[in-house]
C-alpha positions as CSV (number, residue, x, y, z in Angstrom):
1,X,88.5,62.4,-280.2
2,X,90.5,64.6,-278.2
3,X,92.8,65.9,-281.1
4,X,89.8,67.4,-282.5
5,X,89.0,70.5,-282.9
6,X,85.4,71.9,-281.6
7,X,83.1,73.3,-283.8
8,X,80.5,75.0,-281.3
9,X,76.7,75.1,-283.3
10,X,74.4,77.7,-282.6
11,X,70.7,76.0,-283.5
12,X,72.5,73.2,-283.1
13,X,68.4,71.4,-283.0
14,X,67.4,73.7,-285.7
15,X,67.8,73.8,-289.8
16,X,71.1,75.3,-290.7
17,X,72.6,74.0,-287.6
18,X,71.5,71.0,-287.5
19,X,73.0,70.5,-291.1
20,X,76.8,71.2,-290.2
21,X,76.1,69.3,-287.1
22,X,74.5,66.1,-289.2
23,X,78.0,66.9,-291.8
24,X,80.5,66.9,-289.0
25,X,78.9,63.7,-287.9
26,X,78.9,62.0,-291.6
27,X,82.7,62.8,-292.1
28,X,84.5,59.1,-291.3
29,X,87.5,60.8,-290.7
30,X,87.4,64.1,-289.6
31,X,89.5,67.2,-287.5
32,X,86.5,68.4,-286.1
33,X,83.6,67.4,-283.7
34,X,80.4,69.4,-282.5
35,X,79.7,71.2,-279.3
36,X,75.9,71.6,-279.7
37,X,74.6,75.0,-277.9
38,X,70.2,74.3,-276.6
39,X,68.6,75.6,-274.5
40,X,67.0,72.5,-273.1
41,X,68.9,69.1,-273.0
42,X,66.0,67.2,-272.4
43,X,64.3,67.9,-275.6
44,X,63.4,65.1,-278.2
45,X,66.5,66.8,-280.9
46,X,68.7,67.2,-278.0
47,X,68.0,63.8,-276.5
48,X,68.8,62.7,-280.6
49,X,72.1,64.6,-280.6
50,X,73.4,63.5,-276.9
51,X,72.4,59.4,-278.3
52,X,75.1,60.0,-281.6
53,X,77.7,61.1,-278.8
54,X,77.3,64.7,-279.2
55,X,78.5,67.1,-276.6
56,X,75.7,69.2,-275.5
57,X,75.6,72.7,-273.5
58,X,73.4,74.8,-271.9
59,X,72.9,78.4,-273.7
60,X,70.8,81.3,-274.5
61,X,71.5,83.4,-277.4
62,X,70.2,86.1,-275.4
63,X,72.5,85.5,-272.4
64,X,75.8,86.7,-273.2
65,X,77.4,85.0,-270.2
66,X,75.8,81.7,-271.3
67,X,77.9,82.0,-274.7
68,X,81.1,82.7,-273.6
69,X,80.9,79.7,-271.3
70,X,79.9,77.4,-274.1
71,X,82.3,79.3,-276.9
72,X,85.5,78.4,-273.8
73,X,87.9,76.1,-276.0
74,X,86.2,75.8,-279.1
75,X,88.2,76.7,-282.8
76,X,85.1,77.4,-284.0
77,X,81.5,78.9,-284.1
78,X,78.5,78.4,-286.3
79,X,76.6,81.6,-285.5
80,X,73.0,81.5,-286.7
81,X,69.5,83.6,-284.9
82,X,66.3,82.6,-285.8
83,X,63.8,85.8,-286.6
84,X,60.9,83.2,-287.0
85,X,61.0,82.5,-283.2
86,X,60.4,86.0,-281.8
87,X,59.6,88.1,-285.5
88,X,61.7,91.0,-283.9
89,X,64.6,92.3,-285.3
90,X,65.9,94.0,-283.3
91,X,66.3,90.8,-280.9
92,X,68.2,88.7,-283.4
93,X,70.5,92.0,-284.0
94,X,71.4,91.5,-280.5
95,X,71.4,88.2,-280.0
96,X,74.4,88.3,-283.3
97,X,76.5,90.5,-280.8
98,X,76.1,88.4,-277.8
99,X,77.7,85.7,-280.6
100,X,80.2,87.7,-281.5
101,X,81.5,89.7,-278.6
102,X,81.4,85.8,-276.8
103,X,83.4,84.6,-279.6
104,X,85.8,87.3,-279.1
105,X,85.9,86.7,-274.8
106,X,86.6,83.1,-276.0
107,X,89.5,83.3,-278.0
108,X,88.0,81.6,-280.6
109,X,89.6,81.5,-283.8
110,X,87.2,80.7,-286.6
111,X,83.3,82.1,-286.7
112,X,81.0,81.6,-289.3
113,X,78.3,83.9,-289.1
114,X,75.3,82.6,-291.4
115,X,73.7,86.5,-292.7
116,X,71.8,87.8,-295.4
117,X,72.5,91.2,-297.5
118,X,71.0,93.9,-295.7
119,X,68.2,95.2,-298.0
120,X,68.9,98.6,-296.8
121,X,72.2,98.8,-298.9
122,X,70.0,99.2,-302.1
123,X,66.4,100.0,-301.0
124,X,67.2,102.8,-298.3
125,X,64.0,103.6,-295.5
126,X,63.0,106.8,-297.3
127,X,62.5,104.8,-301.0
128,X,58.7,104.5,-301.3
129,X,58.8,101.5,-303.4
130,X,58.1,99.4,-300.5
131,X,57.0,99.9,-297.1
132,X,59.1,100.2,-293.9
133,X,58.8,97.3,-291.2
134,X,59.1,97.4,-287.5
135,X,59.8,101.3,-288.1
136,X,63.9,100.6,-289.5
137,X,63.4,97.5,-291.8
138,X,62.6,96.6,-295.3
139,X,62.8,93.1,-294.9
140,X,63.4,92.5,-291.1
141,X,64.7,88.9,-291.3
142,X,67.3,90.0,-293.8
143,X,67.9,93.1,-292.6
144,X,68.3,92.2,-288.9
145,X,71.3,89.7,-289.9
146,X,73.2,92.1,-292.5
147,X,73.1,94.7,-290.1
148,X,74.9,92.7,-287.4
149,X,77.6,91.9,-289.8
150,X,79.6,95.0,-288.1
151,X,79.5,93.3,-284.7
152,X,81.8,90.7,-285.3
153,X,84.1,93.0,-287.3
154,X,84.0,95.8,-284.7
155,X,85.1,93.4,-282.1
156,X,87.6,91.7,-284.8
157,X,87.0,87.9,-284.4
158,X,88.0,86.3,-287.0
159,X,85.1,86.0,-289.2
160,X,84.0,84.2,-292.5
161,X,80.3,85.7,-293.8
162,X,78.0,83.3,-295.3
163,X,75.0,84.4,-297.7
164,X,72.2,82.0,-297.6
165,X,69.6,81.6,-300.3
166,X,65.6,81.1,-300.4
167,X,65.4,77.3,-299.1
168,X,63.9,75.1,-301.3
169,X,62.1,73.6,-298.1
170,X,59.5,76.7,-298.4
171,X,57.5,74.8,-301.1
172,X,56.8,72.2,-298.3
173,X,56.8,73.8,-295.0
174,X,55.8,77.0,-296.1
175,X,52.7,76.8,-298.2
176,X,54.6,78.4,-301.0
177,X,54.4,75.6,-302.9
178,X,51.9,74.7,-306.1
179,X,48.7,74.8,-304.6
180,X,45.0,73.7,-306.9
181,X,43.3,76.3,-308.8
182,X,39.2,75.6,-308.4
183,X,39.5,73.8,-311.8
184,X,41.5,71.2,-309.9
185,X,44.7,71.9,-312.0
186,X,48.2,72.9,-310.4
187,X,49.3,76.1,-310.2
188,X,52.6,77.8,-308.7
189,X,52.0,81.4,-307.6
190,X,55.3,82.6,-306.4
191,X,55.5,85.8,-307.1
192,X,58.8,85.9,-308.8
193,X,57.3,87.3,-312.4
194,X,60.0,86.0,-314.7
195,X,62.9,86.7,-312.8
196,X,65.7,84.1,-311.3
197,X,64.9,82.7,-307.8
198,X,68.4,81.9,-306.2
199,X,67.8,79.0,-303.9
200,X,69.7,76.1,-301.5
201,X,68.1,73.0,-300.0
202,X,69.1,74.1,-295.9
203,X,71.3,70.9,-295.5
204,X,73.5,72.2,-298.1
205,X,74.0,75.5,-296.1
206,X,75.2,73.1,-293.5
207,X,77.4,71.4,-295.8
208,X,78.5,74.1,-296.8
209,X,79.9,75.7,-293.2
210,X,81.9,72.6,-293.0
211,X,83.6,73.5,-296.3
212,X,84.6,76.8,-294.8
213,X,85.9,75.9,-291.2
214,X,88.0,73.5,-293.4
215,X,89.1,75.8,-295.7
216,X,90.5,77.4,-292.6
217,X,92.3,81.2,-292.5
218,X,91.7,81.4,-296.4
219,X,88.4,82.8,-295.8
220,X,88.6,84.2,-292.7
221,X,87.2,87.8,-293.8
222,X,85.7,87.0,-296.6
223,X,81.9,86.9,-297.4
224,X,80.6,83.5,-299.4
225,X,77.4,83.7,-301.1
226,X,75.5,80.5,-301.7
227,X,73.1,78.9,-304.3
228,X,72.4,76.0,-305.3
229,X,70.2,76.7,-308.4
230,X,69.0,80.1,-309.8
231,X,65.7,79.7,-311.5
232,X,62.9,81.2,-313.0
233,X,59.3,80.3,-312.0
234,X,58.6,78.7,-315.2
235,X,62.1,76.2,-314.6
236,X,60.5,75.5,-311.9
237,X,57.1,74.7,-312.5
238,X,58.7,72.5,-315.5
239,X,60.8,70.6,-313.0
240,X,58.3,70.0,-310.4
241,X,55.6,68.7,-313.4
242,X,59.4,66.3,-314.3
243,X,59.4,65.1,-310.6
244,X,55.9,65.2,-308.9
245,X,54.8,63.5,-312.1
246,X,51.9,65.6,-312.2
247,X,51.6,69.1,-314.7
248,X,52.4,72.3,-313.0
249,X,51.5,75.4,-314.6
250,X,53.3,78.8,-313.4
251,X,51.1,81.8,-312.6
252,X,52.7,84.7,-310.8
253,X,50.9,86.0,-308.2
254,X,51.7,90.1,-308.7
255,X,52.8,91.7,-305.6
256,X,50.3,93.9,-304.9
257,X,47.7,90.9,-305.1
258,X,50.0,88.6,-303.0
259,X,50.2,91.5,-300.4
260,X,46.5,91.2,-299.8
261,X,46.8,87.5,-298.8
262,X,45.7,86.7,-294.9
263,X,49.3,85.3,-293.8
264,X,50.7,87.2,-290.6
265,X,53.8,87.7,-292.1
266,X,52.7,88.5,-296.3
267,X,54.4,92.3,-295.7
268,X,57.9,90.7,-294.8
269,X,57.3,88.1,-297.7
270,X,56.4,90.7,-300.4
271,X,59.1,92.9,-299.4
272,X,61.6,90.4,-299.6
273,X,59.9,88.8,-303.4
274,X,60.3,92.1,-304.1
275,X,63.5,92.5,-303.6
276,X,64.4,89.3,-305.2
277,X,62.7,90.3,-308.6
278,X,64.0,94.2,-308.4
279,X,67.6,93.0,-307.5
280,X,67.9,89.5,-309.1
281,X,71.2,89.9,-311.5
282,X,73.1,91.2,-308.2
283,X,71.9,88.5,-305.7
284,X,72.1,85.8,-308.3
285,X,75.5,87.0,-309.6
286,X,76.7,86.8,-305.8
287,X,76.1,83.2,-305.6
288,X,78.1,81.2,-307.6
289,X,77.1,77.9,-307.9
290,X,80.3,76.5,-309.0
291,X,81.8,77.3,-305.7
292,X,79.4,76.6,-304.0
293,X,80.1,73.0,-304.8
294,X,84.0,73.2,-304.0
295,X,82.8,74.2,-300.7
296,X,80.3,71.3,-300.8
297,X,80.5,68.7,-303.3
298,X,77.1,67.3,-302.3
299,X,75.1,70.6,-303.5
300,X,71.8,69.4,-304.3
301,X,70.5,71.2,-307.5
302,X,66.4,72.2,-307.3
303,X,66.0,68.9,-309.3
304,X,67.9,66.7,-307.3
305,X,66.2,68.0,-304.2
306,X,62.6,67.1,-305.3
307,X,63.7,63.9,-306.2
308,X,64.6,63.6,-302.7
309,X,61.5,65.3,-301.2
310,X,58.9,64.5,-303.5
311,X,56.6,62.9,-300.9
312,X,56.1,65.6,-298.8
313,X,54.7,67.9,-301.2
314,X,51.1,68.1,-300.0
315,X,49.1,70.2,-302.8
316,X,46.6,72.5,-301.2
317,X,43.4,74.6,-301.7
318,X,42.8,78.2,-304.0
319,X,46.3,80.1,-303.3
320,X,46.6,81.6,-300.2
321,X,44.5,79.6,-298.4
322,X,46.3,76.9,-295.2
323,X,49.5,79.6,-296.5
324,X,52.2,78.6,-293.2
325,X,54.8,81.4,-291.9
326,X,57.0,79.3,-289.8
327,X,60.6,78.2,-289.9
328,X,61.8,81.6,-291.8
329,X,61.4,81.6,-295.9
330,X,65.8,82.1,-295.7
């Protein structure tokens, strides 16, 4: 154990955290073992990591000192912020330079820093096809993340860039998924028109990390985007009547009509379908799913994913209605 090297996981009790943590964990034979950064030890997913043997530590994202402290003789760090928790951007911008500048104090020589492309690079604040959010944003919970990408090359820790995708886990947790028309029949309103959805179950992204901290120096600067299908609305409907055994018809909600839906969050969510349909060929394009897989051999495709998930679909009312905005939609 002691030979290993320590992979410190930010939302280490969370989704994408918890994935590299659960990968690290599944390796037999392995170079690395986990450092789990919570903020409460006691907590049921805590009390679930400290049982396998994992080291746990105190830390805030939003207390710097905290960091450095738990980032002290790690290799590595799995830097990920959760906009979900707080829905401020700003916050999660600042809470990525508390990860990176801590990094830095620490000496440590691999980060991963899970981000998004900032919207901003191709819809600027003063374009009028969709409206500004929290006065600087487009899509705050993309935006906040691609912006913080400077941090960690300002202060020059050694860096690798990950590009998530849409998660998969959105059709369950999310309400996103097909939901029954009043004629009873099943209907999938994403609001995707006919364009290409790239998309990654979130253990992959997990999986995925683990690929990079062993690929080591190699991608140290470089930025990975991920997928593990790109689909249109109508692949998907087809493959979701193929699993859930049940006919799914596909029925784009348009924008504006999705933007009138009562969800707390539909502005964020229609800016960011919109910039998945206006920008598809150039996020899709960025994910290469073939390399994805060298990174992670166990990429789930959309279809494998259902198969594996197929029971926790829970088909709701008219669209819209019961809609859920937790856990992030990235």
């Amino acid at each position: 154990m002691s030979d290993k090297r320590i992979i410190a996981v930010c939302g280490a009790t969370g989704a994408q955290g918890g994935g590299l943590v659960r990968a690290i964990l599944a390796e037999k034979v392995g170079n690395f073992r986990v450092r789990a950064l919570t903020r409460n030890k006691h907590s049921p997913a805590a009390k679930a990591l400290a049982e396998k043997g994992v080291e746990l530590v105190l830390a805030d994202l939003d207390d710097w000192e905290s960091l450095k402290a738990a980032f002290q003789g790690a290799y590595g760090v799995f830097g990920v912020t959760n906009f979900w928790e707080h829905l401020n951007a700003e916050r999660e911008t600042q809470q990525a330079a508390h990860i990176a500048t801590a990094a830095k104090a620490a000496n440590v020589q691999h980060v991963i820093w899970s981000t998004f492309d900032d919207t901003r690079h191709l819809v600027p604040l003063h374009d009028t096809r969709m409206p500004t959010l929290q006065a600087k944003y487009k899509v705050p919970h993309i935006d906040g993340k691609g912006e913080a990408n400077h941090f960690f090359l300002d202060v020059q820790v050694p860096t690798t860039f990950l590009n998530t995708s849409f998660y998969w886990e959105n059709f369950v947790n999310l309400g996103m998924g097909p939901s029954r028309n009043v004629q009873g029949k099943l209907v999938l309103n994403l609001p995707m028109a006919d364009k290409k959805l790239a998309g990654i179950c979130v253990e992959d992204i997990g999986r995925c990390a683990l690929g990079i901290f062993k690929a080591g120096p190699s991608l140290i600067g470089k930025t990975i985007s991920i997928a593990g299908d790109h689909l249109t609305g109508n692949e998907i409907a087809a493959l979701m009547s193929k699993v859930l055994k049940e006919d799914i018809v596909y029925d784009p909600l348009p924008l504006r009509d999705f933007r009138k839906l009562p969800d707390s969050a539909v502005d964020e969510l229609a800016n960011m379908f919109q910039y998945f349909c206006d920008f598809e060929q150039t996020i899709c394009d960025a994910r290469d799913i073939e390399f994805t897989r060298k990174l992670n051999p166990q990429l789930l495709s959309f279809e494998n994913w259902l198969k594996l998930n197929k029971d926790n679909f829970s088909f709701l009312g008219p669209a819209g209605q019961e809609r859920k905005t937790r856990s992030g939609s990235v």
